[in-house]
N, C-alpha and C positions, 0 to 999 in steps of 0.2 A: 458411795455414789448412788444416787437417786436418778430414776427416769428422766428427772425436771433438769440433771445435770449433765446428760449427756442426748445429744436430738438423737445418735444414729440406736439408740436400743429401740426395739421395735414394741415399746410399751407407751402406750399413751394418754395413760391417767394414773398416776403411781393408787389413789384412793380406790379406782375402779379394779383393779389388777387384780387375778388369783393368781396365787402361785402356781409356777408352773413345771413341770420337771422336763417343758422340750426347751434345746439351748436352741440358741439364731439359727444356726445352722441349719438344724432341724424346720427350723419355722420355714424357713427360706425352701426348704426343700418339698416342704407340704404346700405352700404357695406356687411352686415352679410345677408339680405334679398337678395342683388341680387347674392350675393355666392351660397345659400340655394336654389334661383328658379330654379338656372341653372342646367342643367343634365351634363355640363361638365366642366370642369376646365377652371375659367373664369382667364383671363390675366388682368394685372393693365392699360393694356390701353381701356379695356372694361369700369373698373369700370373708371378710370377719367375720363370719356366721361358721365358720370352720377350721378358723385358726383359734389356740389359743385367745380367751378373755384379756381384751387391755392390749394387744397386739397392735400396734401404729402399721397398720396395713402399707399406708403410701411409702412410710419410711424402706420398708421390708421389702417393696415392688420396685422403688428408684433403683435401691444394691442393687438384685438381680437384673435390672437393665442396663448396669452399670456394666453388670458381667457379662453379658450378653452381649454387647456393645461394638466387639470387634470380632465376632463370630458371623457365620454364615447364616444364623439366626438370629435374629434379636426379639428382644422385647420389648413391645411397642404400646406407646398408651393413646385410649381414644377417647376425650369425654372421661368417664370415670370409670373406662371398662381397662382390662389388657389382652393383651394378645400373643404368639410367635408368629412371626411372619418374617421369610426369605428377608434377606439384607438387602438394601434397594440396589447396591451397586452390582450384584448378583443375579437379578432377575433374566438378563440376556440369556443364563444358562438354563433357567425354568421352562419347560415346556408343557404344555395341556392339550395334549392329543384330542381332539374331540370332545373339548371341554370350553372352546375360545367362547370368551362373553359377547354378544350380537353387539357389534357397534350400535352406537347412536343415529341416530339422523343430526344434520345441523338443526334443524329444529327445535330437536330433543335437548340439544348440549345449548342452546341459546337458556330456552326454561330453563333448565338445571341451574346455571350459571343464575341468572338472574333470582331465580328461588334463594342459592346459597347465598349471595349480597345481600339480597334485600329483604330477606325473610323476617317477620309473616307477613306474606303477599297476597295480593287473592289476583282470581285470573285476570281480572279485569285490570289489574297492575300491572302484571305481566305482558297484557296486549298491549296498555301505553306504553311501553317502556320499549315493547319490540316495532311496534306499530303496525303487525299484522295480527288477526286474528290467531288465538290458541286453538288448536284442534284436542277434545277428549282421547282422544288415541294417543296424542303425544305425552299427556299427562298420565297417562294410563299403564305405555311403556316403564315411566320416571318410577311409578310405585309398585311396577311388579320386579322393578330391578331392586325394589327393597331401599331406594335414596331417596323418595320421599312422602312426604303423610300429610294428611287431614291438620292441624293444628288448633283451630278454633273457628268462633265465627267472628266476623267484624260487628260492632254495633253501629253500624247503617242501614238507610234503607233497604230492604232486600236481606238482612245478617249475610252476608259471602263469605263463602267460606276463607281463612287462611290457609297456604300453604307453608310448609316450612320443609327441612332437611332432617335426617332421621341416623342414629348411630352409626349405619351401616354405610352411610355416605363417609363419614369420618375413617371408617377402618379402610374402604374400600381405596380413598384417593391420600390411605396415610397420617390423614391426619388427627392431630391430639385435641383440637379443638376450631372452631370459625373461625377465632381468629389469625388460626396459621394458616388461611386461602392465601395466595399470591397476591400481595399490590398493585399499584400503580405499575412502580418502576420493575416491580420482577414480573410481570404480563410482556409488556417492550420489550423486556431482557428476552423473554424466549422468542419472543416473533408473533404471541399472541395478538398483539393493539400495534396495527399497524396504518400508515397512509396519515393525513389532518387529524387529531384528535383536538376537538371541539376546546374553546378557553373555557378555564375553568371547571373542564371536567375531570373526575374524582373517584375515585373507588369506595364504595361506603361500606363501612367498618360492620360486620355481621352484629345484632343485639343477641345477648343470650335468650334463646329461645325455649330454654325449660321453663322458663315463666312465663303464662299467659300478660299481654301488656295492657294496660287503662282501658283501651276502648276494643278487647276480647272477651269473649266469653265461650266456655270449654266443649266442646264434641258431647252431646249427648246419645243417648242409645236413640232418640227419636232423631237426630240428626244424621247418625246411622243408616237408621233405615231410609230415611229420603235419600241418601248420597250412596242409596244399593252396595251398602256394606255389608249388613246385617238385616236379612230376612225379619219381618214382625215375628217378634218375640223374641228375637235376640241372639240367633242362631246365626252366625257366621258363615257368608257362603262361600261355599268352593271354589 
């Protein structure tokens, strides 16, 4: 039996492959130890840099999630990272003494929201679509809670900047990717979209946002510095 003839061995390019003297097991376990060390959501091109050559990483991380699955831990994927994280249905028993995350303002959770649908946004989107002005404060909470970032600039008049949503929004609200935000119909379901909702109105589907789109162009270090990110010369401020 060859690689090419069975998907679950964790090899994946039989040409690319050195042999190896760890069985699955092993691999599965060098994978679940350096998930566990990490304090942050470790990406598959972390872990194949440390497993075994020719190693089908996804295939390796799916098992262990599999196993993980009806445990009071699981293993969770976000984007192309993983993580342990409490089982959702368990959280009620979690407590963080003096560790709770500063709510939102409605403000703040309006952007957010809007950032996550419609991303890459720039502010000036964000104010049509809420029809009040954005305050920099509110923006400002959004990226020190680490959910959202700089993206690019638009090519229009003025370049504005894009906003967009950042891995850690993914780990933070669960999810594996944009596309698993709630709908239409699962917003209603919770009590989120309530009262007349407008004909015709619609939930738009997130674009993948690791590609810059036709009419962006990418964060430069001089754009940096104009958006008081980075100090001239390049120094990142505190």
């Amino acid at each position: 039996m060859t690689p090419q003839d069975d998907d679950d061995l964790p090899i994946a390019d039989e040409e690319e492959a050195e042999p190896s003297s760890f069985s699955l097991v092993e691999v599965e376990r060098i994978a679940e130890a350096l998930v566990f060390a990490s304090s942050e959501p470790v990406s598959e091109a972390f872990l194949a840099e440390r497993l075994p050559r020719g190693t089908n990483v996804n295939a390796v991380m799916q098992r262990l999630a599999e196993v993980y699955a009806p445990r009071g831990v699981n293993l969770i994927r976000t984007g192309d990272r993983w993580a342990f994280r409490t089982a959702a249905d368990l959280s009620f028993v979690i407590h963080k003494d003096g560790n709770e995350t500063k709510k939102l303002s409605r403000a703040a959770l309006e952007v957010l929201a809007i950032i996550a649908y419609h991303q890459p946004v720039t502010r000036a989107e964000i104010e049509e679509i809420r029809g009040v002005q954005t305050s920099r404060g509110t923006l400002d909470v959004l990226m020190e809670a680490g959910w959202v970032r700089f993206r690019g600039r638009r090519r229009t008049p003025g370049r504005p900047v894009t906003l967009a949503t950042t891995p850690d929004f993914l780990d933070h609200f669960g999810l594996e990717e944009l596309r698993d935000l709630p709908g239409l119909e699962e917003l209603k379901g919770a009590g989120l979209l309530s009262g007349r909702i407008p004909p015709g109105f619609a939930i738009p589907i997130p674009l993948n946002v690791d590609d810059l789109s036709e009419d962006e162009d990418p964060i430069t270090q001089l754009d940096l510095e104009e958006l008081g990110l980075l100090t001239p010369g390049g120094d990142a401020e505190e």
